[in-house]
Legacy VTK file of the C-alpha trace (Angstrom):
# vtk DataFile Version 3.0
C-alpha trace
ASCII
DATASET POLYDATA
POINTS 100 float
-80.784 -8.643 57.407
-78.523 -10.883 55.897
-75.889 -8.394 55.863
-76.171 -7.470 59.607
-75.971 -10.668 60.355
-72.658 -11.440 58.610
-71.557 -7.604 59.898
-72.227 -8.573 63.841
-70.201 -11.979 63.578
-67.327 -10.249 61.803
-66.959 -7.210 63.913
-67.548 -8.518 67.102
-67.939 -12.709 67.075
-71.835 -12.452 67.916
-74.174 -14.583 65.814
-77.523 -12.682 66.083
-79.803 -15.008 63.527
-82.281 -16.490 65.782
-82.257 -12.799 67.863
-82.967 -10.401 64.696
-86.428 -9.244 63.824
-87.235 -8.006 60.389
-89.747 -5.674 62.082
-87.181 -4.237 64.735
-85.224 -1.579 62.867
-84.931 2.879 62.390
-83.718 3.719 59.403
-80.731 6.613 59.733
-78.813 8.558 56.361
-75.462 9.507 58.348
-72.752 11.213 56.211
-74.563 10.948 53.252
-75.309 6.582 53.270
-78.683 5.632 54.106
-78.028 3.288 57.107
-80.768 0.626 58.285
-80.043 -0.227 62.095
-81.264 -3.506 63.362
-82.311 -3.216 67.099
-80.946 -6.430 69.159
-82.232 -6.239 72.829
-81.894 -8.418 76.236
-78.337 -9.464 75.518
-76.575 -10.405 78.739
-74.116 -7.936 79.606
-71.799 -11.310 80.091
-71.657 -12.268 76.887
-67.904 -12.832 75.392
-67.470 -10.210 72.224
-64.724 -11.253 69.858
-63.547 -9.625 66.899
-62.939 -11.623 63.710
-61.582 -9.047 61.329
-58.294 -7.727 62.756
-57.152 -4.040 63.035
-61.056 -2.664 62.859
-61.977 -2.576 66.511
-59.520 -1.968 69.239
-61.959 -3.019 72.213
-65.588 -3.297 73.073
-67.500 -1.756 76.069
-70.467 -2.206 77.470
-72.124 1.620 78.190
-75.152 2.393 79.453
-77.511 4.050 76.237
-78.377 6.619 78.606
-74.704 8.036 79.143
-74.858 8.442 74.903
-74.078 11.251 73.439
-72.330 13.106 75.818
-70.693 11.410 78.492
-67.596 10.241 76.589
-64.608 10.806 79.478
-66.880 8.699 82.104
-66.293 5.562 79.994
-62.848 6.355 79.049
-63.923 6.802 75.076
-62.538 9.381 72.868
-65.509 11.246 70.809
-63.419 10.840 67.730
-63.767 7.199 67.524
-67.523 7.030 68.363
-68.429 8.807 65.629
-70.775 6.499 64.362
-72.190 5.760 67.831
-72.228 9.668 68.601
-75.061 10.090 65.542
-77.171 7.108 65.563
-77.665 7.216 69.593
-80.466 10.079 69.459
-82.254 7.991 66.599
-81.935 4.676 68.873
-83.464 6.849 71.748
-86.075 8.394 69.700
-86.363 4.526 68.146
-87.308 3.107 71.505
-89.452 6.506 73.189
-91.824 5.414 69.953
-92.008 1.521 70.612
-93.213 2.190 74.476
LINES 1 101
100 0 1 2 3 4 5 6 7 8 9 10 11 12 13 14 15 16 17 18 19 20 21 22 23 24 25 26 27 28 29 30 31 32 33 34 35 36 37 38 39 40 41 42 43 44 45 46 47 48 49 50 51 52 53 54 55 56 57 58 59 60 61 62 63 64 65 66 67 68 69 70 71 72 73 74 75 76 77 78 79 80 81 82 83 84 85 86 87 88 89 90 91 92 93 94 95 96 97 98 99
């Protein structure tokens, strides 16, 4: 957790401590790393994102989950630079099918 934490504030300038639960996460091996995802929910879609590590993310967007995997030129995203996004979407579906 500690390491997510410290991840989110450097990529995009979002503390999540008091909004991460230890209980709250899918597990996901991607490209041969075994990946633990963190599931963050209810932030406001007005909330200011800021990079701190320069040269690692060129913008962020808000999307709607349900436009993920497929729906890449509606957003104005390339598919090569969601790669990571493109294979952990179905598992974040699947994720929250099983919590409802």
């Amino acid at each position: 957790m500690e390491t997510a934490i410290r991840e989110t504030y450097e990529e995009i300038g979002f503390d999540i401590t008091d909004k991460i639960d230890p209980n709250t996460y899918f597990d996901l091996k991607q490209y041969g790393v075994q990946n633990r995802y963190f599931v963050i929910s209810n932030i406001d879609k007005d909330t200011f994102f800021l990079p701190n590590v320069v040269n690692e993310i060129e913008y962020i967007k808000w999307v709607p989950i349900r436009d993920f995997p497929y729906d890449y030129c509606k957003h104005n995203l390339e598919a090569t630079n969601v790669k990571l996004i493109k294979s952990s979407v179905p598992a974040l579906k699947s994720y929250i099918a099983n919590r409802n």
